[in-house]
N, C-alpha and C positions, 0 to 999 in steps of 0.2 A: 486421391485415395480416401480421401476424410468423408465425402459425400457416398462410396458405399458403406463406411462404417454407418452413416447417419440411417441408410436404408436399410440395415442390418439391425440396427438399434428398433428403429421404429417398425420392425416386425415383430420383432422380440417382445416389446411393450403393448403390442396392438393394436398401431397406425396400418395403414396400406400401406405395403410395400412401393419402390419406385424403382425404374428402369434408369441405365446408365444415362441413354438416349434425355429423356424425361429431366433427370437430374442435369444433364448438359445446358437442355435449353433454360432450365429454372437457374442454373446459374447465370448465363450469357443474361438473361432479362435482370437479375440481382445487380450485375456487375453494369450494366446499361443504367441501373434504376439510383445505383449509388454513385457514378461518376455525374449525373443528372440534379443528385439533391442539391437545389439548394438552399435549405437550412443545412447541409454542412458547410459550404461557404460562407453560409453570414456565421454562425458558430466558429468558425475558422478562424475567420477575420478578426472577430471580436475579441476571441482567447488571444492570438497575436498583437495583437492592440494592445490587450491589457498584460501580453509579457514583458512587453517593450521599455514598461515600465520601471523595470528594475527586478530584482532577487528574495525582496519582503515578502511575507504570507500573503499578503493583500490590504485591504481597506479597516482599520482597525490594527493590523499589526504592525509597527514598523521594525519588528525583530526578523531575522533571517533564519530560516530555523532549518538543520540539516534534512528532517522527513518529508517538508514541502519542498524543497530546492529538487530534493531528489525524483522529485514527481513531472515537474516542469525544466527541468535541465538542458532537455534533446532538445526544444522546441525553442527555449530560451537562448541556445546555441547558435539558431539560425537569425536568431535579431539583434541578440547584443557581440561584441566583441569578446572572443575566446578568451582573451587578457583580462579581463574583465572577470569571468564566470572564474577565472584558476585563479584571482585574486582574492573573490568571493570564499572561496572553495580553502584555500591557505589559509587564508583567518579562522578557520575551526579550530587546524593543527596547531596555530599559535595558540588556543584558550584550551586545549589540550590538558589535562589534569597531569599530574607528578605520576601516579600511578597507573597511566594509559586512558581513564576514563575519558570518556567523548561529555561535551555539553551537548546540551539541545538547539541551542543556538545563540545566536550573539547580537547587540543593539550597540551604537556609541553610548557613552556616558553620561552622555546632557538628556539622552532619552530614556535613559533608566528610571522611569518616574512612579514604576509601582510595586508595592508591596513584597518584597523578598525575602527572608531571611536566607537564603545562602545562595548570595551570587560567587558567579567564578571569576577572578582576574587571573591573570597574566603579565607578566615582564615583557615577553613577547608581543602581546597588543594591547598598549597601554591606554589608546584612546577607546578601547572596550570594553563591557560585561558582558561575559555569559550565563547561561540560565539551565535549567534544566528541571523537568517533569521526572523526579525520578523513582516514580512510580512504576515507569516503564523500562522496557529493557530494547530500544529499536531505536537508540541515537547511534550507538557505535555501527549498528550492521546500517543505517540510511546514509551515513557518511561513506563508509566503502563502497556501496551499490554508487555513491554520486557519482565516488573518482573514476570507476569501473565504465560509467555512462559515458563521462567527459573524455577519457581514454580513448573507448570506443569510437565516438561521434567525430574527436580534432584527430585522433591519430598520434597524439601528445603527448608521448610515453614520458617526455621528459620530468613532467609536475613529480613521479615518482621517487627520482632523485634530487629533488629540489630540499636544501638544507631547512629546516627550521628549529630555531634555537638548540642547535647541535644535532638535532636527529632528521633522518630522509622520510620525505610523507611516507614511504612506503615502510620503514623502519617503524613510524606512531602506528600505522594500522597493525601488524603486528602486536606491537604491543595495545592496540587496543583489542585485539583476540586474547592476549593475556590476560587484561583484564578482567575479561568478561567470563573467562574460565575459571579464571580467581574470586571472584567476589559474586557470579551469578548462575551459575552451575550446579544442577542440581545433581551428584553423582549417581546417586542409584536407580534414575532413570535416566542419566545421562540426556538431560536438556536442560535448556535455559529458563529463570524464572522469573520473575517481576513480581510487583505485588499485582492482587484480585483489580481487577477493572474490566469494563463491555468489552469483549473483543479485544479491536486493537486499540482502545481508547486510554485516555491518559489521566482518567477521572475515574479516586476509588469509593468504596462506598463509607459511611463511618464519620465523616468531617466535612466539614463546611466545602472548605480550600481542595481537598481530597488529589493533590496534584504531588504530593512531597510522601518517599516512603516515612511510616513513624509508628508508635508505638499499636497506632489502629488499625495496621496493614500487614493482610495475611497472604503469605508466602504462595504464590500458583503458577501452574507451568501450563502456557498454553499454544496452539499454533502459529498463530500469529508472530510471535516471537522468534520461534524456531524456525519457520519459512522464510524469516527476512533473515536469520543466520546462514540459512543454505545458500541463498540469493546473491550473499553477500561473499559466501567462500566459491562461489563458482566464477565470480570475477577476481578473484584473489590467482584463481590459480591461471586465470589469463594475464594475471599482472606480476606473477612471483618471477624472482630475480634466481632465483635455483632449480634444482630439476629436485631436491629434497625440501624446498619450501611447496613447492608445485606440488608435492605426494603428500606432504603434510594438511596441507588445506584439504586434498582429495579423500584423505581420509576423515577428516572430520566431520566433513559432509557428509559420508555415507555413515558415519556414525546415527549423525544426528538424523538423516532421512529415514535408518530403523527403527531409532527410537520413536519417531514420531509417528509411524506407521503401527510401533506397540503399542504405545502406551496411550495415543490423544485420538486413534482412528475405532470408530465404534462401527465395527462391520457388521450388524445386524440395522442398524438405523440406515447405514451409508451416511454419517457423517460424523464431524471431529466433536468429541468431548469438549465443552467449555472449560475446564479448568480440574487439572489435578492442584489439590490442594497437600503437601508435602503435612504441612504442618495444621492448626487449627481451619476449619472453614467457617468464612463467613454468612453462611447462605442457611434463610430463617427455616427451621422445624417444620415439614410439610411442604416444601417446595422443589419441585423436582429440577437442578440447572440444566440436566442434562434434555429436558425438552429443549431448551434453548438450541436452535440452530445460526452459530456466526458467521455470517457472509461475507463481513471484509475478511477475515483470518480464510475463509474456505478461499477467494480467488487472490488473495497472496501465497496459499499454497498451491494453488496451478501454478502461477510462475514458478513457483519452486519446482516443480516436476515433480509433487506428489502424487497425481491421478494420474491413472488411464483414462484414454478417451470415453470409455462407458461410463465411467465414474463422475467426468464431466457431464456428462447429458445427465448422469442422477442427480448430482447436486444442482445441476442450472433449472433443472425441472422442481427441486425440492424447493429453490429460491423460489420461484415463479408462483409454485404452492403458496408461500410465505405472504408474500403480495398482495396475493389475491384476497388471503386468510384475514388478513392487517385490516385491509383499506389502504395501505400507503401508496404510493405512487412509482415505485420504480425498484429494480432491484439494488438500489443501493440503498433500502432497507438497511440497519445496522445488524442487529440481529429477530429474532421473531421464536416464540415468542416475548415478549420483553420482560423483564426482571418485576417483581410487584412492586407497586406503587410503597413509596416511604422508605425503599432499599436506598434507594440513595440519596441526597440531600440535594436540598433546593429545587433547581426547576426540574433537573433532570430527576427529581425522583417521580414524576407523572410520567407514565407510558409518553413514547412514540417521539420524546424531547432529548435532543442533542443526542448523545449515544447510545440512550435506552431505547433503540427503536427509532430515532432519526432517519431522515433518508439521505446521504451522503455521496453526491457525485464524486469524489473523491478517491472512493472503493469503487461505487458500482460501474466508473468506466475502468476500472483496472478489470474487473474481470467481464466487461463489455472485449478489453483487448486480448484478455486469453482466449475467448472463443472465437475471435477471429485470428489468430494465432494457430489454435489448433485446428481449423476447418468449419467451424460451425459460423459460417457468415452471417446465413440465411437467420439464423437466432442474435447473433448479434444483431443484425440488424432491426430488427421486431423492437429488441429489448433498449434498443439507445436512445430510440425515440421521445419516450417521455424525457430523459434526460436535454436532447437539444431542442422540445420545443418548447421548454422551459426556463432556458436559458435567452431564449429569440423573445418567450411573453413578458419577463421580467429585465430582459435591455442587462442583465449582465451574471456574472458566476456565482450564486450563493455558497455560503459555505455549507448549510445544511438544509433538511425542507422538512415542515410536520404536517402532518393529519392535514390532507386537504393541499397539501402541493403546496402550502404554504412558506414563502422563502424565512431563513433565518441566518445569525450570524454575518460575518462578513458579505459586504454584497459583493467585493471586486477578490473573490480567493483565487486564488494563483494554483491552488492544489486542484480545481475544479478544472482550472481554464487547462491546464496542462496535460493532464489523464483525458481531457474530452479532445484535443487538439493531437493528441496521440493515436486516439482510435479511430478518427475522423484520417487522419496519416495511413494508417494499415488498413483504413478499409480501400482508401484509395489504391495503393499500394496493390491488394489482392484482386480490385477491379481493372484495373492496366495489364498485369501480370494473365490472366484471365482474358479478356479482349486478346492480347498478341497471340493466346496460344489458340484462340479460336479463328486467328487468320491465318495461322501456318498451313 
């Protein structure tokens, strides 16, 4: 079906149309051409290699932190022992806050060797600290997408019922939806908020550190946020224990899907608003945010099911734009254009470094996997490219790349190797699928 939408699209916009016939054989060759690569085999291999390793963010971190687990989970399932990952996975709910709050992630304690002022313990895991960025608002919804993944994947309904320090995981998620309604909800637009930062990034502008809400940090609601809350309640209601917990999650999602179709979707541009700002903004005199187009927030809202298919081909088109416009190297571009120089501190306040404009495999194979999700192979494939011959020139997964494809950050990130070993999964996936139905 997806491939007349694409020929419906591209007449509309002012390609040459293409024939069913046409479109048959460009796939059959697509699907020949991707069971064939291989740079996805050695890419493959490499991210598996480097899962095998354990549940850490990668080289450089030795914290586990619930937003990369959640990235490389599927993939991690197929090499380490399930016992293992639901082990993993339990230690959050043990560091679990009084009031439902989620940390960001957790280290033993002989490894807590830098600079905190407010870590989190726990009675429950005593040989632990956790930590948290909480600047953002996507620890509580990355933890439920986890358990939602691991469910899926073992079929292991049971972690839900599993006791910890008197309450059922599935009872702390719950309350960690209280929470978040409690203390991060913004009522009158009904969405979630966080403080100001790039996208989905967890660095605000104002201070050194810029990772801790505080007196520098201005109240904003943006997609990103909100898309990983939908994400999060659609495996809620695949996991709820009632048929009135199952309508409650249902509604909240279509809550929050209107809201954010009001209030963050700019339909003259064809793309989401960087940030409502409730309260003061941070954003200097003469500077327009709203040129800002964010790329990771735009394909974690595909997942979420906020586009229609035409709406994908605009924004994939509108990244592509971006790209091009930059110089940077791949659509995991952060956002474009990037915030001016001095907005925010340190290195990241120079264009095009870590979240101002970085290019992040991380994102850009997540929404490398939406568009082979919803039919647009033939563009996924185009577009993944620079991300796996990249990873094949540089022998492993950077966490981020500047100006000039240059690698940075972590070199062994597990958030890279997992998002790239996933798309690399469903392209396969829609290439087998495709071959059988061209021998029937």
């Amino acid at each position: 079906m997806h491939h007349l939408i694409i020929c419906l699209i591209a007449g509309i916009i002012g390609f040459a149309s293409c024939s069913t016939s046409q479109q048959s054989a460009g796939d059959e060759q697509l699907a020949a051409n991707i069971l064939a690569d291989t740079g996805f085999y050695k890419v493959d291999s490499m991210a598996r290699d480097l899962l095998k390793q354990g549940f850490n963010a990668g080289s450089g971190y030795s914290q586990v932190w619930a937003r990369d687990l959640n990235t490389f989970i599927e993939t991690a399932l197929e090499l380490r022992p399930a016992s293992e990952i639901k082990g993993a996975i339990l230690l959050f709910f043990a560091l679990q806050q009084k009031n439902g709050e989620m940390i960001d992630g957790y280290v033993l304690k002989k490894d807590f060797t830098w600079n905190d002022t407010h870590p989190y313990y726990s009675a429950a895991a005593p040989d632990h600290v956790g930590f948290k960025n909480t600047v953002e608002t996507d620890q509580e919804t990355s933890l439920i997408q986890l358990v939602g993944k691991y469910v899926q994947k073992t079929g292991d309904t049971s972690i839900l019922n599993v006791q910890v320090a008197g309450s059922s995981v599935y009872g702390r998620m719950v309350q960690m939806f209280d929470y978040l309604l409690n203390e991060r909800y913004n009522k009158k637009y009904g969405l979630l908020w966080g403080a100001m930062t790039a996208d989905w990034g967890d660095v605000q502008p104002g201070d050194d550190f810029g990772c801790d809400w505080d007196s520098l940090s201005n109240e904003a609601i943006d997609v990103y946020d909100n898309a990983m809350l939908i994400i999060a309640l659609k495996y809620m209601q695949q996991m709820a224990t009632s048929k009135q917990d199952q309508q409650r999650w249902k509604q909240l999602q279509a809550s929050i899907f209107d809201n954010v179709r009001k209030y963050l979707w700019d339909v003259k541009n064809q793309k989401f608003i960087p940030h409502i700002y409730p309260g003061a903004s941070p954003i200097p005199e003469g500077f327009d945010e709203n040129k800002i187009n964010y790329h990771g927030g735009t394909a974690v809202a595909i997942e979420a099911g906020l586009f229609s298919d035409k709406e994908i081909i605009n924004v994939n088109n509108r990244m592509l734009s971006d790209v091009k416009a930059s110089g940077m190297p791949s659509i995991g571009l952060t956002l474009y254009p990037t915030y001016p120089e001095g907005f925010f501190r340190g290195g990241m306040s120079k264009p095009y470094v870590y979240q101002n404009g970085g290019d992040w495999t991380w994102f850009g194979a997540r929404m490398i996997q939406q568009l082979i999700e919803h039919g647009f192979v033939q563009q996924a494939y185009q577009e993944v490219r620079p991300m796996i011959d990249r990873v094949i020139k540089n022998g492993g997964f950077n966490e981020w790349y500047a100006m000039g494809d240059v690698p940075n950050g972590s070199g062994k990130f597990k958030g890279s190797a997992g998002v790239l070993a996933k798309a690399i999964a469903l392209f396969r996936q829609w290439a087998k699928t495709h071959q059988k139905q061209n021998e029937q």
